[in-house]
C-alpha positions in Angstrom: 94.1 100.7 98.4 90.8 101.9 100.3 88.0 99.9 101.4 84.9 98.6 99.2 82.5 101.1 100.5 80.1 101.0 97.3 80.3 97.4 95.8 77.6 98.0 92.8 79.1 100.9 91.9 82.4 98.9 91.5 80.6 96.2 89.9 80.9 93.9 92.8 78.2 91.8 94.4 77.6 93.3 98.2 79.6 90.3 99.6 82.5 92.9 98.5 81.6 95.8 101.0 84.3 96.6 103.5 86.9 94.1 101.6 90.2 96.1 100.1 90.2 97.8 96.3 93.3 97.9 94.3 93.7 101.0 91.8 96.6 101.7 90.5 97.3 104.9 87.7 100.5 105.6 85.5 100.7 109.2 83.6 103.7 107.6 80.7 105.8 110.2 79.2 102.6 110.7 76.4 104.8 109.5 73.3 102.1 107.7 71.9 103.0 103.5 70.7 105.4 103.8 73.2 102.9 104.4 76.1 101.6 101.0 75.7 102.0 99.3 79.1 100.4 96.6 80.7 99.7 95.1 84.2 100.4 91.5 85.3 99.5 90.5 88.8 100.1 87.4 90.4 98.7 85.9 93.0 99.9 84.3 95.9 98.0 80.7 95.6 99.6 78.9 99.0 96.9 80.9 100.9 93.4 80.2 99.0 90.6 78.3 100.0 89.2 74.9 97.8 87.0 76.6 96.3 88.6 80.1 95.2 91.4 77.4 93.9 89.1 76.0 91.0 90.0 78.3 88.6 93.9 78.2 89.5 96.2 75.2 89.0 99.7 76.8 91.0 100.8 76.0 94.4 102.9 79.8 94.4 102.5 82.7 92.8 99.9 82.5 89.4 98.9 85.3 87.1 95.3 86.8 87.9 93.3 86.4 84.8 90.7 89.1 84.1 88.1 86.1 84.6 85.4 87.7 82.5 87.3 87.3 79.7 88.1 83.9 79.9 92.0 82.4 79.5 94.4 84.3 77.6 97.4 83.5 75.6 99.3 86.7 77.1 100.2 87.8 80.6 97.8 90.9 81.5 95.5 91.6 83.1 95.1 95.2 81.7 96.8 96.7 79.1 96.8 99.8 77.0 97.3 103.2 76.6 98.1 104.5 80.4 96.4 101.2 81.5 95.0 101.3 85.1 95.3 98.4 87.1 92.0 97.6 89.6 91.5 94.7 92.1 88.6 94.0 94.3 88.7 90.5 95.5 86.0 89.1 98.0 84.7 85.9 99.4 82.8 84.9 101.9 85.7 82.3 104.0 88.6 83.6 106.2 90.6 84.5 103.6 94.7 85.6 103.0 95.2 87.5 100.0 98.4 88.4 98.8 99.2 89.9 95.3 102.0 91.2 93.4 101.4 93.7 90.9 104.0 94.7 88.2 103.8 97.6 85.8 105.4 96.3 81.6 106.2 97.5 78.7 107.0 95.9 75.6 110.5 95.5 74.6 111.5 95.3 70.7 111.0 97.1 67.9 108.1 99.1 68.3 106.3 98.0 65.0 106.7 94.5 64.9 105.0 91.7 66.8 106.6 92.0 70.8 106.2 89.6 72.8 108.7 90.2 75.4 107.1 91.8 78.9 109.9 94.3 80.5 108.6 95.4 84.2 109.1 98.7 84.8 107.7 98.9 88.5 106.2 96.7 91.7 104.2 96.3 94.6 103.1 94.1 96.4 99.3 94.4 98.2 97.3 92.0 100.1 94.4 91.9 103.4 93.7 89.0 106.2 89.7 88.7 106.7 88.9 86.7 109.9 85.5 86.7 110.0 84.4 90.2 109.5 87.8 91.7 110.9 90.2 92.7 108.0 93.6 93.7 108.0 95.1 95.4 104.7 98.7 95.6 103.7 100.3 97.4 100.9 101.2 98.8 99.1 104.4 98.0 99.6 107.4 98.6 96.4 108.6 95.1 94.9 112.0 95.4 93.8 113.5 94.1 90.4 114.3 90.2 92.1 110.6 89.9 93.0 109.2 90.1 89.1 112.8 87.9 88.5 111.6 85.4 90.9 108.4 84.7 88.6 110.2 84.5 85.8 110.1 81.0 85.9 107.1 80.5 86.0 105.5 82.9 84.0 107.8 81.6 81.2 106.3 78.4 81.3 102.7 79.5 81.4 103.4 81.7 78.4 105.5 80.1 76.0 105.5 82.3 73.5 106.4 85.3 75.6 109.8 86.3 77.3 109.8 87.9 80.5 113.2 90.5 80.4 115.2 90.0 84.0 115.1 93.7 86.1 113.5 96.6 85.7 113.8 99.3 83.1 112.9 103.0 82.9 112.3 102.9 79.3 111.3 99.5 78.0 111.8 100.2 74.4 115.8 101.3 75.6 117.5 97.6 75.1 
């Protein structure tokens, strides 16, 4: 985490100077199909304001949608090759923010259609604002009963995905 210090060069309006930025990097093993990870975050809804709400529906944890892509049918917010995972929320109200961010592979066979997300790592991240004051926290390692606690619910707002309980160090190991 480090502090919005350069909002257009983050492609953020300048509302987002001196808020928190989220980056996270992985370096996977480099074994090609395999390498294909993916980020979900959630986000911590019991703490928004009215109007950040509007594009939510939860009153707990909900997945982050990459918003200028519109709704999605699966889970992350980035995925690929050695994905990065990047944050920069803002607003202009008092604001808690707390997110958790998990790290997934794919479980299955590796050339057939897999819909099954297997965290591999957590953390959890967040800031207070109070007027212009802010407060970060995080990162801070979520352990395997934090992504099992959204389990639930991310089962029910992907149906046709399966969220595998724990945490593995290989995904594609069953």
């Amino acid at each position: 985490m480090r502090e919005n210090d350069d909002p257009e060069a983050l492609g953020c309006p300048e509302l987002a100077r001196g808020f928190p930025t989220c980056r996270a990097t992985v370096e996977p093993l480099g074994r090609g199909y395999a390498d294909l990870l993916g980020w979900i975050q959630l986000l911590d809804l019991r703490n928004f304001t009215p109007s950040e709400l509007m594009q939510h529906t939860g009153n707990g944890f909900e997945v982050d949608p990459y918003l200028p892509i519109g709704p999605a049918t699966y889970p992350f917010s980035f995925f690929g090759l050695a994905p990065a995972h990047f944050d920069a929320p803002h607003t202009d109200e008092d604001w808690h923010f707390t997110a958790h961010s998990f790290l997934c592979g794919l479980g299955g066979e590796l050339h057939e259609v897999r819909r099954e997300a297997r965290a591999i790592l957590g953390f959890s991240w967040g800031f207070t604002k109070s007027g212009t004051d802010f407060d970060y926290s995080g990162p801070v390692p979520l352990g395997a009963e934090a992504w099992d606690a959204h389990g639930d619910y991310l089962s029910e707002a992907f149906p046709g995905w399966t969220f595998a309980p724990g945490f593995f160090e290989d995904p594609l190991d069953p």
